[in-house]
N, C-alpha and C positions, 0 to 999 in steps of 0.2 A: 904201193904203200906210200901215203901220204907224211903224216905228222907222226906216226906211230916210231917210237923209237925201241931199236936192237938190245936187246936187254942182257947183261951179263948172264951169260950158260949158268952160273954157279948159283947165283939166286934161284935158279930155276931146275925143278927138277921133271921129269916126264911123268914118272909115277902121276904127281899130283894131275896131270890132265887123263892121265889112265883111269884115276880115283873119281874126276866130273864126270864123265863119260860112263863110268861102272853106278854114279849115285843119282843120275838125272833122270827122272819120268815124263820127262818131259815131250810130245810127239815128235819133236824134233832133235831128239838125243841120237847120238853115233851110237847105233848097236857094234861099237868094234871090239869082239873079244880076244882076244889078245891074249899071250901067255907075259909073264914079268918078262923074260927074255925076251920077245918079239918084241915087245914097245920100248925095251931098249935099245933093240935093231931101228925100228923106225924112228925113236929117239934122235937117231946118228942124221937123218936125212930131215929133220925138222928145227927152225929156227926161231927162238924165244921174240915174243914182243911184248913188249910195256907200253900199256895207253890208259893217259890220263882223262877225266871227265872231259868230254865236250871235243875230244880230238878226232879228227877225222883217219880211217881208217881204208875206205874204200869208197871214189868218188864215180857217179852215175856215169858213162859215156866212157871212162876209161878202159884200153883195151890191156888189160892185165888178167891173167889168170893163175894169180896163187892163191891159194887156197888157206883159211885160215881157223883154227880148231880153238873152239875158247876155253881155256881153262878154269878163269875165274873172273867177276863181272858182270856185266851185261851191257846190250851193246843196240842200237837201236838204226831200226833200215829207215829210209826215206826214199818218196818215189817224189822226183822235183816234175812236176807239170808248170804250164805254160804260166798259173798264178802265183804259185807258192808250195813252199816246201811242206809236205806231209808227213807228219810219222804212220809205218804202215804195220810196223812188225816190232818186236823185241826178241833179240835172240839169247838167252843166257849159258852157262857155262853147260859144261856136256856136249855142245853141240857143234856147227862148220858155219862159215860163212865163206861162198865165194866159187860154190861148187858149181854155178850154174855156166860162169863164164870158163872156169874149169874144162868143162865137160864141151861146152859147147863152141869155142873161143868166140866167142861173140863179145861185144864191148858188155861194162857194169851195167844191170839193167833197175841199180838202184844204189844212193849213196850208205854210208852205215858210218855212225858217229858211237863213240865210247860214252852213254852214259852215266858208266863209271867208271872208275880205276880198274882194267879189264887184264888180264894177263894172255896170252894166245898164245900159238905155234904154229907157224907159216909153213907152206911147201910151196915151190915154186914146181912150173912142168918138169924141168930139167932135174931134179933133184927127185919125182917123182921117180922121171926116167930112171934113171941111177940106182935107183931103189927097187923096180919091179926086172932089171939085168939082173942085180944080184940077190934080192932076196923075192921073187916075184910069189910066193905063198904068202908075205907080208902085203904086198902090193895090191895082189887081186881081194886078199879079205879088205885092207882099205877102200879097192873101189870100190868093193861091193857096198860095205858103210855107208860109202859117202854119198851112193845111188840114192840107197835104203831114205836115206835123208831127205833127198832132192823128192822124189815121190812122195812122200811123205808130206812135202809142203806143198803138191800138186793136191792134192788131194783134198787133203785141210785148208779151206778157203782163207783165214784169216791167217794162213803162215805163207799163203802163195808167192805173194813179193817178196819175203824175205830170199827167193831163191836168187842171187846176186851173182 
């Protein structure tokens, strides 16, 4: 995580990204269904961020794998080649960013900047960990989510890149 700043827990509530997630039709929406109890359970293992227009969120080449759920915003991928920065994707609320290096640990295989005032909730692996010891029916319905996603943007040529 870059320029993205930790956002007071109290401002933020979980519902409200259980609410993106439940309202996005998006092809790239977290199918995660969830009980109010559950995503208060995974509530417990996810960490609020605030990012302002134009802030960088997730830079190409870095080897980081947390994983990032957008609440509200939207948030925009870039694939840097040897001339110049490109925009390739837009990802909006509902949806992950960050699953690729997640899954894969491989280094970022694309930057992602906040086009706008974006609200998120991070998970880092270890906090995953943590999460699928003791509530692992919370755990495997996330992975499965967060798969659902990833293929999802295999599939869909113009969502490809966004897999980070």
């Amino acid at each position: 995580m870059n320029a993205a700043l930790p956002a007071a827990s109290a401002r933020f509530d979980v519902m409200d990204l259980a609410q993106a997630m439940r309202a996005s039709s998006a092809i790239d929406a977290v199918p995660l269904n969830l009980s109010d109890a559950q995503w208060g359970v995974l509530g417990d293992y996810l960490q609020p961020v605030s990012l302002g227009q134009g802030q960088t969120l997730i830079e190409q080449g870095v080897k980081d794998r947390t994983v990032y759920f957008v609440e509200s915003g939207s948030l925009t991928v870039h694939y840097e080649d040897h001339k110049e920065r490109m925009r390739i994707a837009i990802v909006n609320a509902g949806s992950l960013l960050g699953e690729g290096a997640f899954f894969s640990h491989l280094p970022r295989s694309a930057s992602v900047m906040a086009g706008s005032h974006s609200r998120l909730w991070c998970m880092t692996p270890l906090r995953f960990r943590e999460l699928s010891q003791r509530h692992p029916a919370v755990a495997l319905d996330l992975c499965v989510a967060m798969s659902a996603v990833m293929a999802r943007r295999m599939y869909h040529r113009p969502k490809r890149m966004a897999v980070t």
